[in-house]
C-alpha positions in Angstrom: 169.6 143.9 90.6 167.6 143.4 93.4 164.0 144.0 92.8 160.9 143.6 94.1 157.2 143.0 93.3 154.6 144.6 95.4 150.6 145.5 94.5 148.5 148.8 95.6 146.2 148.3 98.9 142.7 147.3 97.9 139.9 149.3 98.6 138.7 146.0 100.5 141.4 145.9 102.9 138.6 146.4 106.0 137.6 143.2 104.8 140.6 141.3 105.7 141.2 138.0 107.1 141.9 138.0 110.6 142.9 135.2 112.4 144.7 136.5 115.5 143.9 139.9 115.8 140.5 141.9 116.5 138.8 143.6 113.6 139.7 147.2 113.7 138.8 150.6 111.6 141.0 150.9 109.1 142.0 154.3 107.6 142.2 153.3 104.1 144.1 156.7 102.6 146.6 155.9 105.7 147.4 152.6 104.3 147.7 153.9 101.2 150.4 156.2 102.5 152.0 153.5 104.5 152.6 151.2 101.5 153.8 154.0 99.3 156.6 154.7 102.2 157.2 151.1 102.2 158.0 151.2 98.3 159.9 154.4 98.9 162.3 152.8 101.3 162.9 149.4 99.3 163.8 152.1 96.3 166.2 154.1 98.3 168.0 150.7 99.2 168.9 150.2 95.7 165.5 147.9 95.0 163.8 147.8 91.3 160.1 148.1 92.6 157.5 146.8 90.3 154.0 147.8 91.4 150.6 145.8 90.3 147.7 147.2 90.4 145.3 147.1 93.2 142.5 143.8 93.2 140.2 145.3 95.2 137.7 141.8 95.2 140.6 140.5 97.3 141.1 142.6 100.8 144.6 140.7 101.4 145.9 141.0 97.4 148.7 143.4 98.7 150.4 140.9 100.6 151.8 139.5 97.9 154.4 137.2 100.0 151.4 134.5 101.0 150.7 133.6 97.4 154.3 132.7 95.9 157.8 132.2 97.2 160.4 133.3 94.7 164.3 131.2 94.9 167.2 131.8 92.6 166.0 129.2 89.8 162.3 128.7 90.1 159.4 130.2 91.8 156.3 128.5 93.6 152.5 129.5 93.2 150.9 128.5 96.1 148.3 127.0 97.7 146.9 129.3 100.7 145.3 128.5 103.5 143.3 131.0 103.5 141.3 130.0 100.6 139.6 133.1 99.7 142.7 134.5 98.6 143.4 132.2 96.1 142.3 134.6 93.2 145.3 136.6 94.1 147.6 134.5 92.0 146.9 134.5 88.6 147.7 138.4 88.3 151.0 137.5 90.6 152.3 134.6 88.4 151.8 136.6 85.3 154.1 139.0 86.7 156.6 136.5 88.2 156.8 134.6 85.1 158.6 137.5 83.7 161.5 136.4 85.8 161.4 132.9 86.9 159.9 129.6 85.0 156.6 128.7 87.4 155.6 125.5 89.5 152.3 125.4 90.7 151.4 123.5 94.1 148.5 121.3 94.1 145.5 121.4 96.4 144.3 119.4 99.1 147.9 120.7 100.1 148.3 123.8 101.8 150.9 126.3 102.0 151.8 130.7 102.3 154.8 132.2 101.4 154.7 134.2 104.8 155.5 130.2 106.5 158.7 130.0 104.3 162.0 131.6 106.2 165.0 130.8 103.8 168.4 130.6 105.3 170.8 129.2 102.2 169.3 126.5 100.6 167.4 125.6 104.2 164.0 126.2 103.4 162.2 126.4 106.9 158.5 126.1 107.0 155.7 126.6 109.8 153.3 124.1 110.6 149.9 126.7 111.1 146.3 127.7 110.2 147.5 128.3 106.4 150.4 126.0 105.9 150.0 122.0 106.7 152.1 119.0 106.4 151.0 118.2 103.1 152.2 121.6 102.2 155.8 121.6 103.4 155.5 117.7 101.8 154.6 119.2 98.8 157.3 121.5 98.4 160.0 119.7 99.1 159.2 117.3 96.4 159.1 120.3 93.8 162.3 122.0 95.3 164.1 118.7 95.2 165.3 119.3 91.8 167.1 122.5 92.8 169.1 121.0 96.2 166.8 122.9 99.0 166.3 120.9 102.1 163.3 121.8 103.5 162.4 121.9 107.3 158.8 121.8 109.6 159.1 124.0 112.2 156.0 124.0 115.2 154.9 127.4 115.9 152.1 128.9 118.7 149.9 131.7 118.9 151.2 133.1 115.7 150.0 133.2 111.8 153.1 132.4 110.2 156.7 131.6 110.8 157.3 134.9 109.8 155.4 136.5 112.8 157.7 134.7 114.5 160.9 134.5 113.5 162.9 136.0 110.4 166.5 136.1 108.5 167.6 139.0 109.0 171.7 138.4 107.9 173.7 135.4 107.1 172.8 132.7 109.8 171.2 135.5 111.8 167.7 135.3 113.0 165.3 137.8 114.7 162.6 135.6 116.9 160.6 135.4 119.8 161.2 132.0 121.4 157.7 132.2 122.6 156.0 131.3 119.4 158.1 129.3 117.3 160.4 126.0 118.5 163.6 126.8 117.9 165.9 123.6 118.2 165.5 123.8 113.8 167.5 126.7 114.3 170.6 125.5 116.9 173.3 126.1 114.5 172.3 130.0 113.9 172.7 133.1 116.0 169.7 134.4 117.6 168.5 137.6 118.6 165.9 138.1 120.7 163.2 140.6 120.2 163.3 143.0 123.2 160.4 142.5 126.0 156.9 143.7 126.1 157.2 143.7 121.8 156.0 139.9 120.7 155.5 141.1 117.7 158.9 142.6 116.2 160.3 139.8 115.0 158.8 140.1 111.4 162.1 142.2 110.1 163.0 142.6 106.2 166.3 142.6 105.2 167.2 144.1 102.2 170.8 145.2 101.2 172.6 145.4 104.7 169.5 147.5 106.2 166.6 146.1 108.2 163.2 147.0 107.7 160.0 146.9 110.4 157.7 148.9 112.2 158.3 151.9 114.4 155.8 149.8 116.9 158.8 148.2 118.2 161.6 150.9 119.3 163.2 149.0 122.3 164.0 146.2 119.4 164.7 148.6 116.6 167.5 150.0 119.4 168.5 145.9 120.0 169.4 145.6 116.6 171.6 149.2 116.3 173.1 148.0 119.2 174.1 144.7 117.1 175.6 146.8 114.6 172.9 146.7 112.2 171.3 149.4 110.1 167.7 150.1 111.2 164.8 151.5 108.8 161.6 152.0 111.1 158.3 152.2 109.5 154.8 153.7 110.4 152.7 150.4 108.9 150.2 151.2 111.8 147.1 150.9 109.3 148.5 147.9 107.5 149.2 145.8 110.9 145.2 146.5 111.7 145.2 143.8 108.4 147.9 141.3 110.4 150.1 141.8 108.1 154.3 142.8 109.1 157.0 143.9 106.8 158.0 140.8 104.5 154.6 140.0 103.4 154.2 143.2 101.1 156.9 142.7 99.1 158.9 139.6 96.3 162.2 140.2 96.9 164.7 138.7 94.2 167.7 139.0 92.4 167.4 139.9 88.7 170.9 139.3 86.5 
């Protein structure tokens, strides 16, 4: 079964980090709402939601993807960027542990789950704010056991690889070409998000249906028009926090 692990909006989401995007008000009761919605639609695709509970000392705790990255045969606690979300994980490991035996990455080394695209066993990993060299490095040498080739990939003007680019079927990718270099990807089909929406590439694919925000329509209708099935969100609260659809959600297989 297909399931997912997600965690309630803090009460400190206002208090984000932001890297890229100015500070807005946030309506807290409308992110609330938003996430709920979000759970809502990974249910009706046939996804086993498990919910944590909210940590409100940490604003970003619901963006559960940065702290861990989840694979058929192991999962990875790791070491964010950002380091005043590193309190996020002990709760988040308990819970993956469930599911998965645990490796833990080891600081200086730096690394977000929202950097990691996987594509089969290619892992592909942006070089940026939150995820170095030493990261990526690091990874590789605790995936080895498990056959994952691992891959840097440069981005620009973006937080993660995931703002810029994402898996959205087999050997498919959504991306903007502007912030990620995409020779790494030559051997996969490309779709371009539609003009005037840099931001739409951050899509969630979860059984056949695509996930993201309704702040990108002209995309949303790109992707129809591809023959896929489109789920459009309102996550106009949550985006204030720079967050897009993947990084709220684990999604894993459970036999």
């Amino acid at each position: 079964m297909l399931t997912a692990i997600t965690r309630a909006v803090s009460a400190s989401l206002a208090q984000c980090e932001l890297t890229w995007l100015q500070r807005e008000p946030i309506n807290l009761a409308k992110a609330n709402a938003e996430h709920e919605a979000y759970e809502q639609a990974l249910r009706s695709l046939g996804v086993k939601v498990i919910s944590l509970p909210a940590l409100d000392a940490h604003p970003d705790a619901v963006f559960v993807e940065d702290p861990a990255l989840v694979l058929d045969e192991v999962a990875v606690i790791t070491t964010m960027g950002a380091e005043s979300r590193r309190g996020e994980r002990p709760t988040l490991a308990a819970a993956i542990a469930q599911f998965r035996p645990l490796r833990n990455m080891q600081p200086p080394a730096k690394l977000e789950g929202g950097d990691v695209m996987r594509v089969g066993r290619d892992l592909y990993i942006g070089l940026s704010a939150r995820t170095d060299e030493a990261g990526i490095h690091q990874l590789g040498e605790l995936l080895a056991p498990y056959n994952y080739k691992v891959h840097a990939v440069e981005l620009r003007d973006c937080l993660h690889l995931k703002s810029a680019c994402c898996c959205i079927a087999e050997s498919t990718l959504l991306v903007n070409r502007n912030w990620v270099d995409i020779a790494p990807f030559a051997h996969l089909r490309l779709i371009d998000v539609a003009p005037g929406e840099p931001a739409a590439a951050n899509a969630l694919s979860v059984n056949g249906t695509i996930l993201m925000p309704n702040a990108y329509p002209a995309t949303a209708n790109l992707l129809r028009a591809a023959s896929f099935q489109v789920i459009e969100l309102d996550m106009t609260e949550l985006m204030k926090a720079e967050s897009g659809v993947t990084c709220s959600s684990l999604l894993f297989t459970v036999s």
